[in-house]
C-alpha positions in Angstrom: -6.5 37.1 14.2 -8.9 38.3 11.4 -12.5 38.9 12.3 -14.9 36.6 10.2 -16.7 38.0 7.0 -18.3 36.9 4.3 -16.8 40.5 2.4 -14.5 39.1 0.3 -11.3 42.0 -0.5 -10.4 43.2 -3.7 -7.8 41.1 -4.0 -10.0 38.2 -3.3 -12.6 39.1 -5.9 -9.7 39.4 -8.7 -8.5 35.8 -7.5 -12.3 35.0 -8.3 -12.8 36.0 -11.3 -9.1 34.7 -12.8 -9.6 31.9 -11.4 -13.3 32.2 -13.1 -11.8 33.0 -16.3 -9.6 30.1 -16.6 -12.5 27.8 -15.1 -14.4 28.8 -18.5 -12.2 29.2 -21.2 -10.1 26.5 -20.5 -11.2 24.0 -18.3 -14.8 23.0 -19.4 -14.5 23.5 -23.0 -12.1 20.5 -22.4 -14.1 18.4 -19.8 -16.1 16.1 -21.6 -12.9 15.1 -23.9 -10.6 14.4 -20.7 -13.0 12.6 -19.3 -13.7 10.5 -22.0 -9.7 9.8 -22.9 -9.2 9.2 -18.7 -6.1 10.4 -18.7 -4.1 13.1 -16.8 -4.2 16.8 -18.7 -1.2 17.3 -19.5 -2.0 20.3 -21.9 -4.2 21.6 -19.3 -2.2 21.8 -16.2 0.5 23.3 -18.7 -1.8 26.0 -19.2 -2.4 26.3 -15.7 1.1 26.9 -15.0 1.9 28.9 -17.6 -0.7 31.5 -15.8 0.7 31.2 -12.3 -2.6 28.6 -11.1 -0.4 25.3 -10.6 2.9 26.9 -8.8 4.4 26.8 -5.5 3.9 30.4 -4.8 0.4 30.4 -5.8 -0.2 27.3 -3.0 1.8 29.1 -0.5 -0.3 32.0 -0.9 -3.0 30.7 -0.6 -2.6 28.1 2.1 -0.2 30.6 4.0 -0.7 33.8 3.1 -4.0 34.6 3.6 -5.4 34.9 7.3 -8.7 34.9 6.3 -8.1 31.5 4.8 -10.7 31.7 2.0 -8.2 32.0 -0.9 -8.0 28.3 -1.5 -11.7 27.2 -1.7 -12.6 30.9 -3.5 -10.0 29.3 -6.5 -11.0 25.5 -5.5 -14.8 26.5 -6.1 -14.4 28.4 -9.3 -11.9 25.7 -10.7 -14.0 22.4 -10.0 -17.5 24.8 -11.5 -15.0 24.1 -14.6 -14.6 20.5 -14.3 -14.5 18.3 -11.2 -11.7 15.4 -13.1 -9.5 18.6 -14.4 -9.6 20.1 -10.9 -8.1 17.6 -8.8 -5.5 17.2 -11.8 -4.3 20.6 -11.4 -4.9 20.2 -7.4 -3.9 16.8 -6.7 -0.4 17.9 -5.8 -1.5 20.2 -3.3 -2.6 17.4 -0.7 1.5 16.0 -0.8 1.9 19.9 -0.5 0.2 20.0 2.7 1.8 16.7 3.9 5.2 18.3 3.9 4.1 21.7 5.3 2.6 20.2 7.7 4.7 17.4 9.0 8.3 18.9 7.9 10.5 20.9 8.9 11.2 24.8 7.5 14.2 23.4 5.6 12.0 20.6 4.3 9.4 22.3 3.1 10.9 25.0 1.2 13.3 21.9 -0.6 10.5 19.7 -1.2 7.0 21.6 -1.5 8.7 23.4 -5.0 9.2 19.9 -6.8 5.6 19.0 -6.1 5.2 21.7 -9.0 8.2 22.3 -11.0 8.1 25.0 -13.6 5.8 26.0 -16.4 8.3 24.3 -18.4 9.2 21.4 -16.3 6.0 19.9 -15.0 6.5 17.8 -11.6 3.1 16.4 -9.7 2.9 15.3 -6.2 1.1 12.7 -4.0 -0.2 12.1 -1.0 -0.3 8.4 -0.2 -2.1 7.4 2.7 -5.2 4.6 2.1 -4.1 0.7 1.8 -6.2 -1.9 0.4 -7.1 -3.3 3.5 -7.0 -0.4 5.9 -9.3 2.0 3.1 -10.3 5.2 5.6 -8.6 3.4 8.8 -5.4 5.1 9.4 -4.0 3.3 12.3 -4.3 0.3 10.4 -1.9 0.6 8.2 0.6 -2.4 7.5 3.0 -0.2 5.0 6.5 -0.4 7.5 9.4 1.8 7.8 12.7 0.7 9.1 15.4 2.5 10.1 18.5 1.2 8.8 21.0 3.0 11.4 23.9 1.5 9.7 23.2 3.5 6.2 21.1 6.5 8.2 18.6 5.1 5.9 14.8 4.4 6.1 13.7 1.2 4.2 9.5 1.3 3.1 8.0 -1.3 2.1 3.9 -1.9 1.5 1.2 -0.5 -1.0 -0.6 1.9 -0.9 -4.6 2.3 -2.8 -6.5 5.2 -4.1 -3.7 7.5 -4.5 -4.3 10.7 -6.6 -1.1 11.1 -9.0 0.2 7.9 -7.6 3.1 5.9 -9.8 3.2 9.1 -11.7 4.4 12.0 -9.1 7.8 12.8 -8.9 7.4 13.5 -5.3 5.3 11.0 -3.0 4.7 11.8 0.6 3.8 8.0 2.2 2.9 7.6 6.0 3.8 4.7 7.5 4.1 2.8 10.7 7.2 2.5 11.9 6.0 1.1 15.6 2.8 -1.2 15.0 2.3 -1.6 18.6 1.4 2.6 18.9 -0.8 2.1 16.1 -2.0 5.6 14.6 0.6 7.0 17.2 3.4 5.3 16.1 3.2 6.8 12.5 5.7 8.8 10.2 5.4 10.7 7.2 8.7 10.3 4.8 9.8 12.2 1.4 10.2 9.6 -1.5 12.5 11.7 -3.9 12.2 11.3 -8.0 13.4 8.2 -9.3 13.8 6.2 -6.2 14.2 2.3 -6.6 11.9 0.5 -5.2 8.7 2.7 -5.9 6.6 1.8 -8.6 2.7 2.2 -10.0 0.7 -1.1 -9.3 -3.1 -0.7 -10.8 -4.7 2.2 -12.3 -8.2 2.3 -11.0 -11.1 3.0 -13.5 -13.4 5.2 -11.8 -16.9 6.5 -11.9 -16.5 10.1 -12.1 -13.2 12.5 -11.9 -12.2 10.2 -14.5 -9.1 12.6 -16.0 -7.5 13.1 -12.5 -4.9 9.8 -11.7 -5.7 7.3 -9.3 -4.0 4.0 -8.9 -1.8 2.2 -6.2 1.8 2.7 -5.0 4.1 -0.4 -4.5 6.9 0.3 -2.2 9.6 -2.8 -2.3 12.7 -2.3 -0.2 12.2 1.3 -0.7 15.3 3.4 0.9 15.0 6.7 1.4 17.6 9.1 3.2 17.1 9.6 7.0 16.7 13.2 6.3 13.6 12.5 4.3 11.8 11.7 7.6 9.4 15.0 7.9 10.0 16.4 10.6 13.5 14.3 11.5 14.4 11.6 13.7 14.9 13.4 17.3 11.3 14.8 16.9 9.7 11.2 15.9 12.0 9.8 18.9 10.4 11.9 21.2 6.7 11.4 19.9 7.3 7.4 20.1 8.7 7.5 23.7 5.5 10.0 25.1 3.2 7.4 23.4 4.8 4.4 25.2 4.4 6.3 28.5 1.4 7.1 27.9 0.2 3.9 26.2 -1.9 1.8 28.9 -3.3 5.3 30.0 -7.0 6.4 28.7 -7.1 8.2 26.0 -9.5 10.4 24.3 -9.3 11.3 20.0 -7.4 14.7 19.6 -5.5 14.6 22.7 -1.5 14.7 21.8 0.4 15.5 19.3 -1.9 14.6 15.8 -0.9 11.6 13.8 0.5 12.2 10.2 -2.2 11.3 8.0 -5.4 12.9 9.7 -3.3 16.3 10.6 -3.1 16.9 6.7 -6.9 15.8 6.2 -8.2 17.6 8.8 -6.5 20.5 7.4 -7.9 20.2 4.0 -11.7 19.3 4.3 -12.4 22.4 3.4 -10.7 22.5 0.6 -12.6 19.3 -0.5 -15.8 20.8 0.6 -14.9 23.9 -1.5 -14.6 21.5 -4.8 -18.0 20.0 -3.7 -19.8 23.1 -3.9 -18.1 24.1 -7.0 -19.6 21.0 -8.8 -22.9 21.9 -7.2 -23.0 25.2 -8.8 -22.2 24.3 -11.9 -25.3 21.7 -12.1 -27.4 24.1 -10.7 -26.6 27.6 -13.0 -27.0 24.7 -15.8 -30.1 23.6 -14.6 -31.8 26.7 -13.9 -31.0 28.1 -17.5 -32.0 25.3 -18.9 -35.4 25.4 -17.0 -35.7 29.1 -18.2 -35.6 28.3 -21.8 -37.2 24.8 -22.3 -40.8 24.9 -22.7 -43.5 22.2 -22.4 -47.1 22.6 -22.8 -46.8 26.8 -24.1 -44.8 27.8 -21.3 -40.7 27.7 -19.5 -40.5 24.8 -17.5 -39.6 27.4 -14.2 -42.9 28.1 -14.2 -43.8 24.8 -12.8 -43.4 24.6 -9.1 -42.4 21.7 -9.2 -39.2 22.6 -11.0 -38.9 26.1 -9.3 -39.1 24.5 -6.1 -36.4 22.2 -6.7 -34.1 25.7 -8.4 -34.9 27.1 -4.9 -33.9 24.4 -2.5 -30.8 24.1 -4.8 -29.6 27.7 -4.4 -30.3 27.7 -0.7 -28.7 24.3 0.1 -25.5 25.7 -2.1 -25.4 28.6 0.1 -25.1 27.1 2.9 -22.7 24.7 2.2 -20.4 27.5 1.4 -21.2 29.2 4.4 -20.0 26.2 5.8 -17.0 25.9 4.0 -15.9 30.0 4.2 -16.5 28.9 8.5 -14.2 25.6 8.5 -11.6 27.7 6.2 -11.2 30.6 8.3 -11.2 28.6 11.3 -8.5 26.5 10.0 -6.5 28.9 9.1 -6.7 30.4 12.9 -6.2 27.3 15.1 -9.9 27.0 16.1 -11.6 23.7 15.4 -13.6 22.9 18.0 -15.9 20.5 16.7 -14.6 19.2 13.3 -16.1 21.9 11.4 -13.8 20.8 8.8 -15.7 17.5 8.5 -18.9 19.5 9.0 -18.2 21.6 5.7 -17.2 18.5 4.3 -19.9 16.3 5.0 -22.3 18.8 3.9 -20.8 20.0 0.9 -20.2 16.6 0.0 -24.2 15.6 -0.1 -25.5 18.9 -1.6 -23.5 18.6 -4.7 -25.1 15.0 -5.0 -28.6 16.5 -4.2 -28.3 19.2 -6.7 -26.5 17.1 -9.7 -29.7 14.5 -9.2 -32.2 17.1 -9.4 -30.4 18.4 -11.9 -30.6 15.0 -14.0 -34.6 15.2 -13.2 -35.0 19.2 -14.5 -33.2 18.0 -17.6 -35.4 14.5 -18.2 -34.2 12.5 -20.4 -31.4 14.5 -21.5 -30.2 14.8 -18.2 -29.1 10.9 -18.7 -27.3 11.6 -21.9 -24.2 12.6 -22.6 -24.4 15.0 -24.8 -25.0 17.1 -21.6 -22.9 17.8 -18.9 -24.9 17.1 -15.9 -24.5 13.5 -15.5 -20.9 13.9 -15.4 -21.1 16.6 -12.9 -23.3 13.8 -11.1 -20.9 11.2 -11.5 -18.2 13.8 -10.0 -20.1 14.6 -7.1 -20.2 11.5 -6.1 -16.8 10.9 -5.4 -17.6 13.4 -2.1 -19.8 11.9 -0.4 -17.6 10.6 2.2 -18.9 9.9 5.7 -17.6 12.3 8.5 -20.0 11.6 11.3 -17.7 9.6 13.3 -14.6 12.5 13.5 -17.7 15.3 14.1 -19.3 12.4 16.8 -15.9 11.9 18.5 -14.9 16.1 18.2 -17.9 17.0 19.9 -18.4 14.3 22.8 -15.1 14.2 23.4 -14.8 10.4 23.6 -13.8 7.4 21.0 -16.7 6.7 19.2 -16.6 2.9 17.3 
């Protein structure tokens, strides 16, 4: 195991400042357009893959070959300082990504985790599809079934699924599903829904109030079959899983003991990673803002000079830094097995507020143009927003140990 430090390696600072680079030439100059047209980048992501960015190896190298395990939210901070909408479109695959890796089997992952990405010349996207309409956060609500056909050695899906990044439009989808209700979360599976499958379509595309050019809209499965081999994982290893949780079903139980259910296994992993894009928005507003307050002047004199506006610079830089000191933490103890007390949510949580703090502020360092669009930081506002998710119940339960309603 690594020790921790905040050093980043050579390596780590070129990964910086290409992914940097890209963030600047590339993907802001084309933010306010994409967000506008609220539609996927095509041309963008293209771009992205042409330089390596949006590849398999690139994702495997960061989320498996680095132990320190800063590589992803270094490039996830630098990218999202670009644009928040842009981001998660070159990203968004990454989550289905983790899905397989994480639920799969060797031999899965190394068939499946490639077609979330495709080629610079053969562009393939994959989702992660999770949240219901009715269920929203809830994971051991969920009422999308799967049902082993044993005749065909075929799974059959069938529900929908809400708020799914790429969703309709992947060529891969990752979909967790129940396939014992009476287990609840326990009695979940993750399963591989190939290209072109019958059965899957897009319902809704959901018009949203920031990360407008990444895709979000609902998955409808219909009698959905999928091969039994596209159960991650496969069928002895969910057979064994169901019959523990029977056995162990009228005993008391406690959040984290067992084996982790689908769905919140690949989240937990990736808070981080969320809390990395949070902080990336955050800095953008705020290296906008303080420029800005540098050169405009009211009453013979920079606006900086105000305390009131320096004071708000100051509590911006220092809430930014330590939400990536957070986020560095959660990463590198991710990457080393140590969660202790959901210091995944923690990063996420705190990430999540202090880019809405700092976009706000910014809007009031700006005034009335800070409303407008003719400048960026009430889009970066309007991005932020969409991370400000509650953890405190997962860092509640992590740290007392019980169920906490």
């Amino acid at each position: 195991m690594p020790d921790f430090s905040l050093s980043l390696n050579e390596d780590q600072i070129q990964l910086q400042k290409w992914v940097h680079d890209f963030a600047e030439n590339v993907v802001r100059p084309g933010g306010e357009e994409w967000d506008e047209r609220e539609e996927f980048p095509w041309p963008i992501v293209e771009e992205a893959a042409k330089i390596g960015l949006y590849s398999f190896d690139f994702m495997a190298q960061a989320m498996m070959g680095d132990p320190t395990g800063l590589t992803l939210p270094i490039a996830l901070e630098e990218l999202f300082w670009g644009d928040a909408g842009i981001g998660l479109s070159i990203f968004g695959s990454g989550l289905a990504a983790a899905g397989i890796a994480g639920n799969g089997t060797p031999e899965q992952m190394l068939e499946w985790v490639p077609q979330c990405y495709g080629t610079p010349d053969n562009i393939q996207l994959g989702a992660f599809c999770v949240s219901e309409p009715d269920a929203g956060s809830d994971v051991s609500s969920l009422r999308t079934k799967a049902v082993y056909d044993e005749a065909s050695d075929e799974w059959v899906l069938n529900g929908t699924k809400a708020w799914i990044t790429n969703g309709g439009i992947a060529d891969v989808h990752v979909v967790v599903a129940s396939v014992d209700a009476e287990l609840k979360s326990r009695g979940q599976a993750s399963f591989i829904i190939p290209p072109g499958t019958p059965g899957l379509s897009q319902g809704q595309k959901y018009k949203k109030h920031g990360i407008k050019a990444s895709h979000t809209a609902e998955v409808v499965l219909d009698d959905c079959r999928v091969p039994g081999s596209c159960l991650l994982g496969g069928k002895e290893k969910l057979d064994e899983k169901l019959a523990r949780a029977h056995e162990a079903l009228t005993a008391a139980k406690k959040e984290g003991t067992g084996s982790p259910q689908p769905a919140m296994a690949t989240f937990e992993a990736t808070r981080p990673a969320v809390g990395a894009m949070a902080v990336g928005i955050a800095r953008a507003a705020y290296e906008y803002s303080l420029d800005y307050a540098k050169e405009r002047k009211a009453f013979g004199k920079p606006i900086i000079m105000n305390q009131s506006i320096a004071f708000m610079l100051a509590n911006m830089c220092m809430e930014i830094d330590a939400a990536r000191l957070l986020v560095w933490r959660a990463a590198w103890l991710a990457r080393n097995g140590q969660y202790k007390n959901a210091e995944g949510s923690q990063s996420k949580l705190y990430a999540g507020r202090t880019a809405v703090r700092v976009t706000e502020r910014a809007i009031q360092i700006l005034g009335g143009y800070g409303y407008t669009r003719e400048y960026p930081v009430e889009r970066w506002h309007r991005d932020a927003k969409i991370s400000e998710q509650i953890q405190e119940l997962v860092i509640s339960r992590a740290i007392s140990g019980l169920r906490i309603e």
